[in-house]
C-alpha positions in Angstrom: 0.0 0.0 0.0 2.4 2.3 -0.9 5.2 1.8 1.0 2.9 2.5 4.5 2.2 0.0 7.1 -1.5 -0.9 7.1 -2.0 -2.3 10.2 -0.1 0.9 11.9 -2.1 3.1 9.8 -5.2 1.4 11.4 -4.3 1.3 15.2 -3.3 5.5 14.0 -7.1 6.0 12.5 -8.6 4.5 15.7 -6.5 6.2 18.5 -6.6 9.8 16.4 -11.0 8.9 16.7 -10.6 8.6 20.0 -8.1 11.6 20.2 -11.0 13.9 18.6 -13.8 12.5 20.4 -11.8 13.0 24.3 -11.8 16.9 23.0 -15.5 17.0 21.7 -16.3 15.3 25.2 -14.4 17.9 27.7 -15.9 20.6 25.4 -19.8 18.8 26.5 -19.1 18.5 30.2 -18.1 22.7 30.2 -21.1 23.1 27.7 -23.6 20.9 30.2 -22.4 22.5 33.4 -22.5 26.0 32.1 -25.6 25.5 30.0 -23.7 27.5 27.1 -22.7 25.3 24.1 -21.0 28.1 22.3 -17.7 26.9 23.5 -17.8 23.6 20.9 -16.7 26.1 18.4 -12.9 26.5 20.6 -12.7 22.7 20.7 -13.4 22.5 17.0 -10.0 23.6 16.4 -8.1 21.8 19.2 -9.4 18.7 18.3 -7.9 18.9 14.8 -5.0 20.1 17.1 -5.3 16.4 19.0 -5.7 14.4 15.7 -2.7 15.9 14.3 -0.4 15.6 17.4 -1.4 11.6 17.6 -0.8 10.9 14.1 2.2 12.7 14.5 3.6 10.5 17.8 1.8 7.0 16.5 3.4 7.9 12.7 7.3 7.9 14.4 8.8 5.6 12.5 6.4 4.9 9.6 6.4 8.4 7.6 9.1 10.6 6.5 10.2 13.0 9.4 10.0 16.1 7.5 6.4 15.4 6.0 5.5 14.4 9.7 6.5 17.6 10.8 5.8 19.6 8.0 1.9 18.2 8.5 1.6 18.7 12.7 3.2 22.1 12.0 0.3 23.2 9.5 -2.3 22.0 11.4 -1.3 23.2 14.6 -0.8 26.9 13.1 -4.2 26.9 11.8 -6.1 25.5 14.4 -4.8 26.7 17.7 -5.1 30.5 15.3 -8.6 29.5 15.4 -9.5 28.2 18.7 -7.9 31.2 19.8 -9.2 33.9 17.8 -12.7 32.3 18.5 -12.2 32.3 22.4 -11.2 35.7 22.4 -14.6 36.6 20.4 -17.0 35.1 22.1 -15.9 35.2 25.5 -18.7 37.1 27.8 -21.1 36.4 25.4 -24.5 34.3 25.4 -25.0 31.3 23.8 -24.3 31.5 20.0 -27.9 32.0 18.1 -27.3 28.8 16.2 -26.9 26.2 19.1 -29.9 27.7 20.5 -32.5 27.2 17.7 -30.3 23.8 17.3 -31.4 22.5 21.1 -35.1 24.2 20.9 -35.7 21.0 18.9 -35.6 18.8 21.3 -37.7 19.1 24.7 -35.9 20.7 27.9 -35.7 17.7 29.7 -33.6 16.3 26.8 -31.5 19.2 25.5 -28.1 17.9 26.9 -28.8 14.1 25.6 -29.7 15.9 22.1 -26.7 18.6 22.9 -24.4 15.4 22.7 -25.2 13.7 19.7 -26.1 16.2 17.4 -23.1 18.9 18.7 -20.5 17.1 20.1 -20.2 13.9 18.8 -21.4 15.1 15.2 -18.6 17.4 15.2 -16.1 14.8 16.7 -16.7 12.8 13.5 -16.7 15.4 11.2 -13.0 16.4 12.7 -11.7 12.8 12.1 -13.5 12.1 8.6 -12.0 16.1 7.4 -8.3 15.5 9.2 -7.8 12.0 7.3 -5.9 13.5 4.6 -3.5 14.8 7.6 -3.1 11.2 9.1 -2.8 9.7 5.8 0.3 11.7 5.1 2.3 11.3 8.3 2.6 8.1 6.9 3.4 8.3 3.9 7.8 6.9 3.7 9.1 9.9 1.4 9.8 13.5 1.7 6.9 15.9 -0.2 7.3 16.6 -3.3 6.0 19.1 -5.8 2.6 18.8 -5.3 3.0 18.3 -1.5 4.4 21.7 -1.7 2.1 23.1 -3.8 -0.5 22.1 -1.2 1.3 23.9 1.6 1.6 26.9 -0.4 -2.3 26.6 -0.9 -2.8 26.2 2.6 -0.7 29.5 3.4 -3.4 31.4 1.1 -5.9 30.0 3.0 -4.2 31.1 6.2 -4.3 34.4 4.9 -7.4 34.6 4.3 -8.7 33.3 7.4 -6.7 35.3 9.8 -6.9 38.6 7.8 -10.5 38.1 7.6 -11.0 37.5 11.3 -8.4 40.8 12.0 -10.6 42.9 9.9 -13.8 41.9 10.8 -12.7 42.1 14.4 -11.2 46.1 13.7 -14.4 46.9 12.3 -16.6 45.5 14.9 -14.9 47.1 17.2 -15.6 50.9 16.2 -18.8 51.9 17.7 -19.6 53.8 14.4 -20.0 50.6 12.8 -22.6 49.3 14.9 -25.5 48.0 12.5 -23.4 48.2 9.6 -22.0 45.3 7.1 -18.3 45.3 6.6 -17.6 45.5 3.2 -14.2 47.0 2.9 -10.9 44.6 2.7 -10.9 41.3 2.0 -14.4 41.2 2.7 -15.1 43.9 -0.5 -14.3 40.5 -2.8 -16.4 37.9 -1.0 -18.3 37.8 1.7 -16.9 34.6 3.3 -12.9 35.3 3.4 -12.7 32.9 6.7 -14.7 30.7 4.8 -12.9 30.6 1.6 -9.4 30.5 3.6 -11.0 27.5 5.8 -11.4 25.7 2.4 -8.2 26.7 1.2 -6.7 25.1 4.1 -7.9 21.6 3.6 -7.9 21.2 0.3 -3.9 22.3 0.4 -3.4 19.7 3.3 -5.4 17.2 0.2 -2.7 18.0 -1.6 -0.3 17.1 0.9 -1.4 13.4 1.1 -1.8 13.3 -2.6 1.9 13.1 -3.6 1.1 9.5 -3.7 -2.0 7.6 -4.8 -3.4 6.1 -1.2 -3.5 10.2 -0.4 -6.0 10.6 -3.3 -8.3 8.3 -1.6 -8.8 11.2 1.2 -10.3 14.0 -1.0 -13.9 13.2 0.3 -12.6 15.1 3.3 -11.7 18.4 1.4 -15.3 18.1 -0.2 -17.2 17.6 3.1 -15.4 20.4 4.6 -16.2 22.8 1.2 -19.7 21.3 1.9 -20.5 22.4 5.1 -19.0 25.7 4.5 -21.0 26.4 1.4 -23.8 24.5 1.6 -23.8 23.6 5.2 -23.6 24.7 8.5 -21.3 27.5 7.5 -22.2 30.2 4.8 -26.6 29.4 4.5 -26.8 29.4 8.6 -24.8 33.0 9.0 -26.4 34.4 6.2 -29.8 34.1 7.4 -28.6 35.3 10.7 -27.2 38.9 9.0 -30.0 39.2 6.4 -32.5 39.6 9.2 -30.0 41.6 11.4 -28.2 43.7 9.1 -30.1 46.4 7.3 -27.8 46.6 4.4 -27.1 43.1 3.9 -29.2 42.4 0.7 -27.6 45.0 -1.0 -24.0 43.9 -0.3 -25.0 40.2 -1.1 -25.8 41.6 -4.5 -22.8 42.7 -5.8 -20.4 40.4 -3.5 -19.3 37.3 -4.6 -20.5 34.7 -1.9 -17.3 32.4 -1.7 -14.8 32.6 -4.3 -12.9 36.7 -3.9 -13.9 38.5 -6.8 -14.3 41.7 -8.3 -17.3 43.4 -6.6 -20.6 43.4 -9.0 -21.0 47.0 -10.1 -24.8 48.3 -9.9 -26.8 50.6 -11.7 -30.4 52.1 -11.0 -33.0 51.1 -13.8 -36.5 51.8 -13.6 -36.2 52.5 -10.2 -34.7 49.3 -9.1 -30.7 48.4 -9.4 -29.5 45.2 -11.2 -26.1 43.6 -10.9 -24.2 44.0 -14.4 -22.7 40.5 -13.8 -23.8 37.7 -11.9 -21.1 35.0 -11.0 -21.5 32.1 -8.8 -19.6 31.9 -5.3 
């Protein structure tokens, strides 16, 4: 199987599930105590953080030191970025809108029972199923190559666009004249998701990372359910409906913003008393 150790590879996959699902399950106990769930989104991160760190130690060994280190180092830059740029938003606040229409689905006396499965140990999954590509290539007996390093140079775009996002959004948040408005300056003049579109970025370069040989190809339905719940998922659809009925100007931005991929803003023009986007392209 190219040159990797099956049966290592397995005992990896099982420990690195159990890795994720020992952070998911702290994150519950704070959630259940406190009765705010909010804080699932900080473990998100550090669970990656766990995944990569086991398949790191349990790879020793197996996988060529500099991929092994080149991979933990990636994915312990992005997500402990993350978990800590999300701490240091939320903390003080209520419970995050979505968790709370989530749990208003299931009766009181069984919102931390339907807290667990459908929060915590959803998202554990999803953090093992997303990281294979990362535990696949600690594994993997030779150094990257060109597309290895093509896939860590995607992954620094995505960086970028995550963490510049976040800064900007966070700078313009934090002038009181901007209260009620939607940031449309920056990155965030060329889509309206730049966290979103560096989140993808990310994964899909770590894809690449496993894909320098053909085992690592078998991994890209992780990239595609990450892309999925950011487009299509939890991700883009849940926020939007969230700022559409919050933000006053939101409709208009939408309009001539691309909605994922960065791109040119859509210039408008008024035309029988109503303004239409001169070019419509999907993102």
């Amino acid at each position: 199987m190219n040159g990797i150790d099956g049966a290592a590879l397995a005992d990896c996959l099982a420990a690195t599930l159990g890795a994720a699902l020992a952070v998911l399950l702290a994150a519950f106990v704070v959630g259940a105590r406190s009765g705010v769930h909010r804080h699932v989104d900080v473990a998100w991160g550090l669970a990656f953080c766990a995944v990569a760190l086991t398949g790191f130690l349990l790879s020793a060994g197996h996988g060529a030191d500099s991929r092994r280190v080149l991979m933990l180092v990636l994915v312990l830059l992005w997500g402990l970025r993350l978990s800590a740029h999300i701490w240091w938003r939320g903390r003080g606040r209520p419970e995050d809108p979505r968790y709370a229409r989530l749990l208003e689905r299931a009766p009181v006396e069984r919102r931390t029972g339907y807290a667990l499965r459908k929060v915590y140990l959803l998202q554990g999954a999803i953090v093992w199923l997303v990281s294979l590509p990362v535990q696949v290539a600690m594994f993997l007996p030779h150094p990257p190559a060109l597309l290895g390093w093509t896939g860590t140079a995607l992954w620094a775009v995505g960086l970028f666009f995550e963490s510049v996002g976040d800064h900007q959004l966070g700078r313009f948040r934090a002038d009181p004249a901007n209260r009620g408005r939607v940031m449309d300056g920056g990155l965030w003049r060329y889509t309206r998701h730049p966290n979103y579109f560096g989140d993808a970025c990310v994964w899909w370069g770590l894809f690449l990372c496993a894909a320098d040989a053909p085992i690592g190809w078998a991994t890209v339905l992780s990239p595609l359910l990450m892309t999925y719940l950011l487009v299509n998922g939890s991700g883009k659809p849940m926020l939007e409906r969230q700022l559409g009925s919050s933000k006053p100007g939101w409709a208009d931005y939408a309009a001539r913003t691309s909605g994922f991929l960065p791109l040119p803003p859509r210039h408008r023009h008024a035309a029988g008393g109503r303004s239409h986007p001169t070019r419509r392209p999907e993102g």
